[in-house]
LOBA-632025 format. One line per 2 residues: for each residue x, y, z of C-alpha. Coordinates in steps of 0.25 Angstrom, whole numbers, plus 5000, padded with zeros to 4 digits. Layout:
BEGIN
X:Y:Z  ...
//
This chain:
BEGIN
5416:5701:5842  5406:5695:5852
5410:5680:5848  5424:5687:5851
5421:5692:5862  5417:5681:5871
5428:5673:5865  5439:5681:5871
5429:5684:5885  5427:5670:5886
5441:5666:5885  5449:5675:5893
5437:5673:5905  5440:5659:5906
5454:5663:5907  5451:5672:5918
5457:5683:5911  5446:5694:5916
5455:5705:5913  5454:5701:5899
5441:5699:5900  5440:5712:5904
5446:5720:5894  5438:5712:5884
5424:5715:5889  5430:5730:5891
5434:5730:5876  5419:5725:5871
5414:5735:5878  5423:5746:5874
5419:5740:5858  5404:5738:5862
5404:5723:5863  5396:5718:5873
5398:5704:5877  5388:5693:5878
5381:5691:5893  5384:5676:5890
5398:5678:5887  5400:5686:5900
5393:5676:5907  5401:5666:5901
5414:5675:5907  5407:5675:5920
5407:5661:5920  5423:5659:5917
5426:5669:5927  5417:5660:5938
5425:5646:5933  5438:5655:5934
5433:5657:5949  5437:5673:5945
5425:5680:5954  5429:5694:5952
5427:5692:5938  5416:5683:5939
5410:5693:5946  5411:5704:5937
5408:5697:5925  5395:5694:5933
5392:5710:5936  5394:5713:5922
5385:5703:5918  5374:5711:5925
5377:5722:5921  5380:5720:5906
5368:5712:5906  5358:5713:5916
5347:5705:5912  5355:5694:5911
5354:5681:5919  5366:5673:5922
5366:5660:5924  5361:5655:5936
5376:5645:5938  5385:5656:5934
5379:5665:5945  5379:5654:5955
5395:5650:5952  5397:5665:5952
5392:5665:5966  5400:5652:5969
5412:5657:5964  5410:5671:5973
5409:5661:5985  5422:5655:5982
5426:5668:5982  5424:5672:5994
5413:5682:5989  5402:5676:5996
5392:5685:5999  5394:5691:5983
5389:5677:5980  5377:5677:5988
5374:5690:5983  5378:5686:5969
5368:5676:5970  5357:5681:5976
5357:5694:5965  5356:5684:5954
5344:5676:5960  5336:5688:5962
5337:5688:5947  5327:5676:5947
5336:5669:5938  5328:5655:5944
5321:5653:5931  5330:5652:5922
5337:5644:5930  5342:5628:5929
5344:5623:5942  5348:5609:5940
5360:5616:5932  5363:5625:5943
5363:5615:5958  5378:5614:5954
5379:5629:5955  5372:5631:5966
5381:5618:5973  5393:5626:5970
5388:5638:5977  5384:5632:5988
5397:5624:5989  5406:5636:5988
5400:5641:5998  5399:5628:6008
5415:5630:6005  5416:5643:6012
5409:5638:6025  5400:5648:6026
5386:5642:6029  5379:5656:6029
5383:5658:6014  5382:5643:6009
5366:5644:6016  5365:5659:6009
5367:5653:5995  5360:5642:5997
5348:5648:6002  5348:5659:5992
5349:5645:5981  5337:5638:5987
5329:5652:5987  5331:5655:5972
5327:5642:5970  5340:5639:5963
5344:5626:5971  5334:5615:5979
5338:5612:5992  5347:5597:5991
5358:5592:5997  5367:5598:5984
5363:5611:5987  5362:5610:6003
5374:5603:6006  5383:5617:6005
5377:5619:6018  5383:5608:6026
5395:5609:6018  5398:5621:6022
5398:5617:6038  5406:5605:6033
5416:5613:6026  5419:5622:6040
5419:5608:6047  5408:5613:6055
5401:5598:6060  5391:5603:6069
5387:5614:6060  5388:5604:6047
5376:5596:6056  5367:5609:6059
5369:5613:6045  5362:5599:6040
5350:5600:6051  5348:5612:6043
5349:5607:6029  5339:5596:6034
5330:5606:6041  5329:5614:6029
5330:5605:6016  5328:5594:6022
5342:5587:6016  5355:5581:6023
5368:5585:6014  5379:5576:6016
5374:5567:6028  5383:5556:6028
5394:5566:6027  5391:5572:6039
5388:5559:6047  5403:5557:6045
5406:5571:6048  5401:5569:6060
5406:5555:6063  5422:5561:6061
5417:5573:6068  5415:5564:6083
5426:5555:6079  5435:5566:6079
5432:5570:6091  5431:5556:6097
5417:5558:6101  5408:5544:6101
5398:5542:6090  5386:5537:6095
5373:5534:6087  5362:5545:6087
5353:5543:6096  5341:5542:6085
5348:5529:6079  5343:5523:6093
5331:5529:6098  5327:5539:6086
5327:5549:6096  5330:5565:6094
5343:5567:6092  5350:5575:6106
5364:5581:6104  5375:5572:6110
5389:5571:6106  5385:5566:6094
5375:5577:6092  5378:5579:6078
5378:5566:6073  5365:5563:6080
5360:5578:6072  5365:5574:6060
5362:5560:6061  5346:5564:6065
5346:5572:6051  5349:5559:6042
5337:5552:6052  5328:5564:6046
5333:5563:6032  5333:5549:6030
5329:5541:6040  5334:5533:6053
5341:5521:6046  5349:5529:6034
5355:5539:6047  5359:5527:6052
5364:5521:6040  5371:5535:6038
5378:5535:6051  5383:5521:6050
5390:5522:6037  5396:5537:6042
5400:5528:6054  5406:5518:6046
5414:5530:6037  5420:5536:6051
5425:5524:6057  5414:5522:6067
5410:5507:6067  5404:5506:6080
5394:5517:6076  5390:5510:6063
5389:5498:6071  5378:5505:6081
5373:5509:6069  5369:5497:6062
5366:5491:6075  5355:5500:6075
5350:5498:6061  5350:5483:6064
5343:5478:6052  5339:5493:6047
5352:5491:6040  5351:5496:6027
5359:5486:6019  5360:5490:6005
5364:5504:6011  5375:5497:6018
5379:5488:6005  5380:5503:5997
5389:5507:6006  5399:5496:6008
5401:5498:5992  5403:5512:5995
5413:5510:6005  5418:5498:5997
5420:5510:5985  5427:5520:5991
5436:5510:5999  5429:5514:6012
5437:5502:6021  5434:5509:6034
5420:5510:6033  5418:5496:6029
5428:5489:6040  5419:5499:6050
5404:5492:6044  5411:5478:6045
5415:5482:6060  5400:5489:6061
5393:5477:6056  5401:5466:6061
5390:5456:6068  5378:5464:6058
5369:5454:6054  5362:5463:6044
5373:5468:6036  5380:5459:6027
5395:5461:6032  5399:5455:6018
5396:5467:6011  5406:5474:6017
5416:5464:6018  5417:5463:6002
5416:5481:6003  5429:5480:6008
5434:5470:6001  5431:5477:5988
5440:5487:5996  5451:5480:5997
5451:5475:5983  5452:5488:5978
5463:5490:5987  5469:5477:5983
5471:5474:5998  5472:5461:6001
5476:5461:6014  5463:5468:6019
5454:5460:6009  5459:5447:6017
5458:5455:6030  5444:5456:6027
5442:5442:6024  5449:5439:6038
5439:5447:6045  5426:5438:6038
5431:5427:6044  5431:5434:6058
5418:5439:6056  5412:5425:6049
5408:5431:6036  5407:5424:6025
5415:5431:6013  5408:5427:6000
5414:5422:5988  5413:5433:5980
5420:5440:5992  5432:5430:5992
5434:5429:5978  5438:5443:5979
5445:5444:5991  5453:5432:5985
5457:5439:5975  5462:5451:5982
5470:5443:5991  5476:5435:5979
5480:5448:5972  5487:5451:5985
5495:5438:5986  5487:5434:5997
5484:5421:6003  5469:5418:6001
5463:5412:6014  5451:5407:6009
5443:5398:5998  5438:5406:5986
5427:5399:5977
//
């Protein structure tokens, strides 16, 4: 009868037929059959992947009350909890939460299983743009010990100013996370936020003032790149900031910036860190943000300006763009680079795929 039992329970849950869920748990009980705790919990957790909260919800009551020394699993509670956010029912999950934490459950708890949970939650509530309940959940997390602060688990926080496309508030949000966990979420993200954010309002980007004298920073119009900018310099140092804000430069279309940039870096240039990204950009067919290092470092004798040059050629054979390959071999010869062999071998035989004169000796 049992083994029948959940059978039948099981199946019309994953249907989300509650009301004949219903009538079957009221017919058990009318013949004395009691189902299982683990096969209402199992109910519990078809309602919650059927997003269906008012059932979810009363499954989970009658759980307590059927069987009150029973623990639930710690990820069921937490996606109940998500799905009440999704809801709408936002303070119902706070206090769902909190209820089942004062059950010092910690023990008996995985928590390596359980960081995806919790990212959920805090997700679903970054979504709803309410900073007051995203922090609320995360501090009550971080004080039953269920989570460790990392960028994972903060990042919500910032999201959720992003989300609402509040800039300035997206910044005072990460001066907080630093302040508190000592971590900078989404960094480069923000770098370019900010970057489009001044373009679009046709404000000049200068340099912060700390990548000249090193100084305090002092709120000028670029106040929040210089804020967010001094955060990078505390987290990891002068040189990566500066390394940050020339690749976000070279991502919004502000060469002359980058240019400033590496001027400034001289021979601090990180090279391989350069080389990394041009494969990157090279990968995801970044063309403008390599056409805007070749304009930044045109006249650099510390970068070698071939590296990019065979990035966007790998470009345009991916494209099979011949025209632009034998542009780009154009503009060596203005600029008196020397294009490798290797370099025109392929170029070569892009052009020739494209029924393209080849203006050049290929060994």
């Amino acid at each position: 009868m049992q083994g029948t039992l959940r059978i039948l329970l099981l199946l019309h849950a994953t249907q989300d037929d509650t009301e004949s869920v219903l009538n079957l748990l009221n017919k058990a009980k009318i013949n004395h059959v009691k189902p299982s705790v683990e096969t209402m919990a199992r109910i519990l957790v078809a309602y919650i992947r059927n997003k269906n909260v008012d059932a979810a919800i009363n499954m989970y009551t009658s759980i307590q009350v059927a069987h009150p020394s029973y623990t639930l699993d710690c990820n069921k509670v937490l996606d109940l909890c998500t799905l009440l956010v999704e809801k709408g029912r936002r303070q119902e999950a706070v206090k769902t939460l909190k209820e089942y934490i004062h059950l010092d459950v910690t023990r008996t708890i995985d928590f390596k299983q359980i960081k995806e949970n919790c990212g959920n939650l805090l997700t679903a509530a970054a979504t709803t743009c309410d900073y007051k309940l995203t922090k609320q959940l995360l501090d009550t997390l971080l004080s039953a010990g269920l989570v460790r602060p990392e960028n994972y688990i903060v990042v919500p926080l910032l999201q959720c100013k992003l989300n609402s496309g509040d800039i300035p508030g997206a910044v005072e949000v990460a001066k907080v996370i630093y302040k508190t966990y000592k971590l900078l979420p989404k960094r480069m993200e923000m770098l370019l936020l900010l970057l489009h954010h001044y373009k679009e309002l046709s404000m000049k980007i200068t340099l912060p003032s700390s990548v000249k004298c090193g100084d305090e920073q002092s709120d000028t119009a670029n106040g929040l790149l210089e804020q967010m900018f001094s955060l990078i310099v505390h987290q990891y140092g002068s040189l990566q900031a500066q390394h940050d804000l020339m690749f976000a430069c070279l991502e919004t279309g502000c060469p002359d910036v980058a240019r400033n940039v590496l001027q400034n870096l001289d021979e601090e240039v990180d090279v391989h860190q350069l080389t990394k990204m041009c494969k990157l950009y090279s990968k995801m067919e970044r063309e403008d943000a390599l056409l805007h290092l070749l304009s930044a470092s045109r006249g650099n004798s510390v970068i070698n300006r071939q590296i990019i040059f065979c990035s966007l050629l790998d470009i345009y054979n991916a494209q099979n763009d011949g025209k632009k390959g034998l542009s780009l071999w154009t503009l060596m010869q203005e600029e008196n680079v020397s294009p490798s062999d290797p370099f025109l071998s392929s170029l070569a035989t892009l052009l020739r795929t494209n029924n393209i004169m080849i203006p050049f000796k290929v060994q």
